[in-house]
C-alpha positions in Angstrom: 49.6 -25.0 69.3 50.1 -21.7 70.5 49.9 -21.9 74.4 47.9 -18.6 75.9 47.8 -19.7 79.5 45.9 -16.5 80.9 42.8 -16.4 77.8 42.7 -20.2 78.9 42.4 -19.7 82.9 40.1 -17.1 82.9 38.2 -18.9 80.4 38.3 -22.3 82.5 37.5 -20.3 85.4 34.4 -18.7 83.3 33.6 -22.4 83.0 33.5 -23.3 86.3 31.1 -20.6 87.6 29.0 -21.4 84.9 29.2 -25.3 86.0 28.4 -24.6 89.1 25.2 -22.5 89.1 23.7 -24.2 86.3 24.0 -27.6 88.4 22.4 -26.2 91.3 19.3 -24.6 89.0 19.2 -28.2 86.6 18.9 -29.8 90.0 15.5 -27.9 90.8 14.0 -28.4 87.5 14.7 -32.1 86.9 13.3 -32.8 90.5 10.2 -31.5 89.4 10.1 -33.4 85.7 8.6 -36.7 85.1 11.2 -37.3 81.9 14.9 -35.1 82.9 15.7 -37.0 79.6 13.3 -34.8 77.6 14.3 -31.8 79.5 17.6 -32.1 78.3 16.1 -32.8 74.9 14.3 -29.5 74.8 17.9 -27.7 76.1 20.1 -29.7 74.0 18.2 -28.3 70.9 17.8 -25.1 72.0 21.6 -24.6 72.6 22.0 -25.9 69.1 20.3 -23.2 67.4 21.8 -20.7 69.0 25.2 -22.2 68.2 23.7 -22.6 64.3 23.0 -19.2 64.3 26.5 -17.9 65.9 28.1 -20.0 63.0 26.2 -18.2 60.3 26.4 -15.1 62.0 30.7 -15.4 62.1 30.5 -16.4 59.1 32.6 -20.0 59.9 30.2 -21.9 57.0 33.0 -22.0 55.0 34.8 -24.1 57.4 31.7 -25.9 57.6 31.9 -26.8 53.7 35.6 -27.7 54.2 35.6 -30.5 56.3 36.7 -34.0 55.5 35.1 -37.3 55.5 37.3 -38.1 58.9 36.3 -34.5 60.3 32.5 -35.2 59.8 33.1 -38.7 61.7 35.0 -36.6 64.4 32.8 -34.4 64.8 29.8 -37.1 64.9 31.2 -38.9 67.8 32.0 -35.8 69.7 28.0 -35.6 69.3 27.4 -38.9 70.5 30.0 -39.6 73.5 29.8 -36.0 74.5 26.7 -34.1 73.2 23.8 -37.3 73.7 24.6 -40.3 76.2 26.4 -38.0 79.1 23.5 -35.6 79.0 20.8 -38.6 79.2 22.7 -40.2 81.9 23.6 -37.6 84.0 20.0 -35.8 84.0 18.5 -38.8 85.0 20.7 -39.7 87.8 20.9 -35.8 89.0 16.7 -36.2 89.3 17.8 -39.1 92.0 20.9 -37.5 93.9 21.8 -34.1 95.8 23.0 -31.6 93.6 26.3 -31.4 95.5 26.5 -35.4 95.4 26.6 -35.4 91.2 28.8 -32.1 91.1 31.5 -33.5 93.3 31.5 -36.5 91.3 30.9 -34.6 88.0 34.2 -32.6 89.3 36.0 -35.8 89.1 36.5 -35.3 85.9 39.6 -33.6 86.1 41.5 -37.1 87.0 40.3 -39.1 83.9 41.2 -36.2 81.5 44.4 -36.0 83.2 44.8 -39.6 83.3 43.5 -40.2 79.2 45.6 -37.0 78.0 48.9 -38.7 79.5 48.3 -41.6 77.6 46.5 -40.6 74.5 47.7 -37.1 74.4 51.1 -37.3 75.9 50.6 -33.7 78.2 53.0 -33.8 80.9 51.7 -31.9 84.4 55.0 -30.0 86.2 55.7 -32.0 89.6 53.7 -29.1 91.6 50.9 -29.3 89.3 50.2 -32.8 90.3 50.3 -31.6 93.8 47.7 -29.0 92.6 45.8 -31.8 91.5 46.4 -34.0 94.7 45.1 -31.3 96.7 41.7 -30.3 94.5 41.1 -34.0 94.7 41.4 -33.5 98.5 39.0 -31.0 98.5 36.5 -32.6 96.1 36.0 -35.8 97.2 37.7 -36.3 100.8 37.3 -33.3 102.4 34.2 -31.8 100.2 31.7 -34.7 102.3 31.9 -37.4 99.3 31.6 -39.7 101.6 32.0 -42.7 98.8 29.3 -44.4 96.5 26.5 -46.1 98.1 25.5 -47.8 95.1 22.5 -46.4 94.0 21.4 -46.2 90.4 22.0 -41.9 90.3 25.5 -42.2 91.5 26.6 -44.6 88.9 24.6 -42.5 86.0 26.5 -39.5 87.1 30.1 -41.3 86.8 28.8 -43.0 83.1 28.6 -39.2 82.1 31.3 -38.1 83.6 33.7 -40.7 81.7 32.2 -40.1 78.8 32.8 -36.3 79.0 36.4 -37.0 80.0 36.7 -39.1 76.6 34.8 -36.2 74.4 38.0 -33.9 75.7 40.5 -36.4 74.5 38.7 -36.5 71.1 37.9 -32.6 71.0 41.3 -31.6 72.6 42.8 -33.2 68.7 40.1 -31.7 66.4 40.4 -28.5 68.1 43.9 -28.1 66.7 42.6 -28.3 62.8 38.5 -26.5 63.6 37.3 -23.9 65.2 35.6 -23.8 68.9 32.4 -22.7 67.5 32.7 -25.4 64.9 33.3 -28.2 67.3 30.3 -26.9 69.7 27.8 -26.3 67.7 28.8 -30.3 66.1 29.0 -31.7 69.8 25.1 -30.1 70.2 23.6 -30.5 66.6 24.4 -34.0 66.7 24.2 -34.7 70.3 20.2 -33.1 69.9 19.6 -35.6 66.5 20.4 -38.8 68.6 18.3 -37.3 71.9 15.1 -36.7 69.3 15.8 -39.8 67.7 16.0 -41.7 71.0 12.4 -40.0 72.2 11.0 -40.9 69.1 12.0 -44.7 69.0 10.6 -44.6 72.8 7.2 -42.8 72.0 8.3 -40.3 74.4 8.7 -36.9 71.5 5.1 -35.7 71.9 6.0 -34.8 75.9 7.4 -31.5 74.4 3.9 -30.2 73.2 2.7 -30.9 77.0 5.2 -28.6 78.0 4.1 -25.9 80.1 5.0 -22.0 79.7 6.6 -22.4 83.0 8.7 -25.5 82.1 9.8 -23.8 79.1 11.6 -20.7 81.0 13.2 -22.7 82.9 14.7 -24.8 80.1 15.4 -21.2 78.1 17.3 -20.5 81.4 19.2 -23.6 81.4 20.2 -23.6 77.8 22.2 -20.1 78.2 23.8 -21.7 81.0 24.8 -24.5 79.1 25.8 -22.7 75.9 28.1 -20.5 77.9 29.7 -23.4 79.4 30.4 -24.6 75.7 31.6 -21.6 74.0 34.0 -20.8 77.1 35.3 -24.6 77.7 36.1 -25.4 74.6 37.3 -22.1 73.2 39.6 -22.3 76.5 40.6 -26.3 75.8 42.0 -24.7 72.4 44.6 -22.9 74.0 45.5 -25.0 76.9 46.1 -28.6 78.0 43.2 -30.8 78.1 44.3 -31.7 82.0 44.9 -28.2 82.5 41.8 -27.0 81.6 39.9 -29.7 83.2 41.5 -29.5 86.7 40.0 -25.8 86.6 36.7 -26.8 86.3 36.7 -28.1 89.7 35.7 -25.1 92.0 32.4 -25.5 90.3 31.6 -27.4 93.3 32.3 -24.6 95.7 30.0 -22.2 93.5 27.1 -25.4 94.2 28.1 -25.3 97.8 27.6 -21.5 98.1 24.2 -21.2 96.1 23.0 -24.4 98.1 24.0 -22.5 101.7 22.0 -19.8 100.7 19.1 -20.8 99.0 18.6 -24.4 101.1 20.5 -24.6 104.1 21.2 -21.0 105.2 24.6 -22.0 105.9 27.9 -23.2 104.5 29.3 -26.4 106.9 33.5 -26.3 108.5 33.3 -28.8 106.2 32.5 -27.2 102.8 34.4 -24.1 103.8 37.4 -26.3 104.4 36.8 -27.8 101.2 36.8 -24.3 99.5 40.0 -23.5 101.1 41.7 -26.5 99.1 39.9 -26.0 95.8 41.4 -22.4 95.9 44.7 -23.8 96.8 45.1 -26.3 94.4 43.5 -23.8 91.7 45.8 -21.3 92.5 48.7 -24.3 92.4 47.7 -25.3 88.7 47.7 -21.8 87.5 51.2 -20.8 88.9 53.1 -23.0 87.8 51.1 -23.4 84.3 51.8 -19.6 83.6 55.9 -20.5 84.8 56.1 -23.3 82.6 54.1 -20.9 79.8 57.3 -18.5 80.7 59.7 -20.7 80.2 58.7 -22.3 77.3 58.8 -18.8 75.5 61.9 -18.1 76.9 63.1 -21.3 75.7 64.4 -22.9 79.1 62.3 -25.8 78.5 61.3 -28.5 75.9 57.4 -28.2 74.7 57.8 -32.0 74.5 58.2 -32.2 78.3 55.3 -30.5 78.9 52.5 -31.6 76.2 52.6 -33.2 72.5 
């Protein structure tokens, strides 16, 4: 794999400011929703024709037609652990919790990606990226006002989705090295949207979409660009970088949340959440400088690829 550091940070960073304001609008619509599950439903499918049409429109079909038996199943349970059950579970429990509550622990995701790509994937973070990492954990969960579970119901949907996401990357971050990013979105979504419209139709629940009002619909519109940008741009940049990398970047989404709710809610952002912000950009800026000087010396040959990633 050909390791383009800069398309992948600005892409990851792309990510994360997409992260971040579509948590803060998702958490006003599914407040006001009497199924989030269906809302997401109604996005989900959305963001799968548009994908559908980007893949006839690039004319990747013919990749389409080449894959194997072993891609297909690939590409079926990045649908399921990554484009159906985390979606279900992490609208429902972000209609129960504070937006900033299920970003920061939605933002934990870095750590398990980290943690599953040293095992499964065998990347290797430089000694100051770790500390890059130490210090975004800082920011998101200590010093960001995570104050620690209390147990309730939304919390633990939140974390079921977030693990789950962490084990899509593990599983995407190997098929992305044989298929497109386009090809392995639109999969995640088109199957990820079959298993959501099955699982409303088993439960009764499908004909809540023709009660859907004009209203309801814009704001799902809305929240389906949002999440298609976050798709194309995260996994187009997990293509060219680590899957730890990558996912570590994704963390100042919170601090995007943390602005929009200042202004919008509170009027105001907290010592606290600037503090926090201070960190993220610290640690950020810590993972990308020493990811760019290990990128250097890789193509100057002063250090083994194997120490760094498979």
């Amino acid at each position: 794999m050909k390791l383009d550091t800069r398309k992948a940070t600005l892409l990851a960073l792309g990510t994360a400011l997409i992260s971040g304001v579509s948590i803060f609008v998702n958490k006003f619509v599914v407040t006001g929703l009497d199924d989030p599950i269906l809302f997401s439903t109604v996005k989900n499918v959305l963001v799968a024709l548009l994908l559908v049409g980007i893949v006839l429109a690039y004319r990747s079909k013919d990749e389409i037609k080449s894959l194997t038996v072993k891609q297909w199943k690939q590409l079926a349970l990045i649908g399921l652990v990554g484009g159906a059950l985390p979606f279900a579970l992490f609208f429902s429990g972000l209609a129960l919790i504070p937006a900033v509550s299920a970003a920061m622990i939605h933002k934990t995701l870095f750590v398990w990606v980290a943690l599953l790509a040293a095992i499964f994937l065998r990347e290797r973070l430089s000694g100051y990226q770790w500390l890059g990492v130490a210090i975004l954990f800082m920011a998101n969960v200590v010093v960001g006002g995570f104050a620690g579970f209390t147990g309730s119901l939304g919390e633990f949907m939140v974390l079921g989705a977030t693990l789950l996401w962490a084990i899509e990357n593990i599983i995407a971050k190997r098929v992305l090295s044989e298929l497109s990013s386009v090809t392995v979105a639109s999969a995640r979504m088109v199957f990820g949207s079959v298993l959501l419209l099955a699982f409303l139709t088993l439960t009764g629940r499908i004909g809540g979409i023709a009660d859907m009002t004009l209203v309801g619909l814009g704001w799902t519109l809305l929240t389906a660009v949002l999440l298609l940008g976050y798709v194309l741009t995260w996994y187009t940049a997990l293509k060219h970088a680590p899957a730890s990398y990558v996912a570590a970047l994704l963390v100042p989404a919170t601090l995007v949340t943390n602005v929009l709710s200042a202004v919008f809610i509170t009027g105001a952002l907290s010592p606290v959440q600037l503090q926090s912000g201070f960190l993220m950009i610290l640690g950020g800026a810590l993972m990308i400088f020493f990811a760019r000087h290990t990128a250097s010396a890789l193509a100057e040959g002063t250090l083994e690829k194997s120490s760094v990633m498979r």
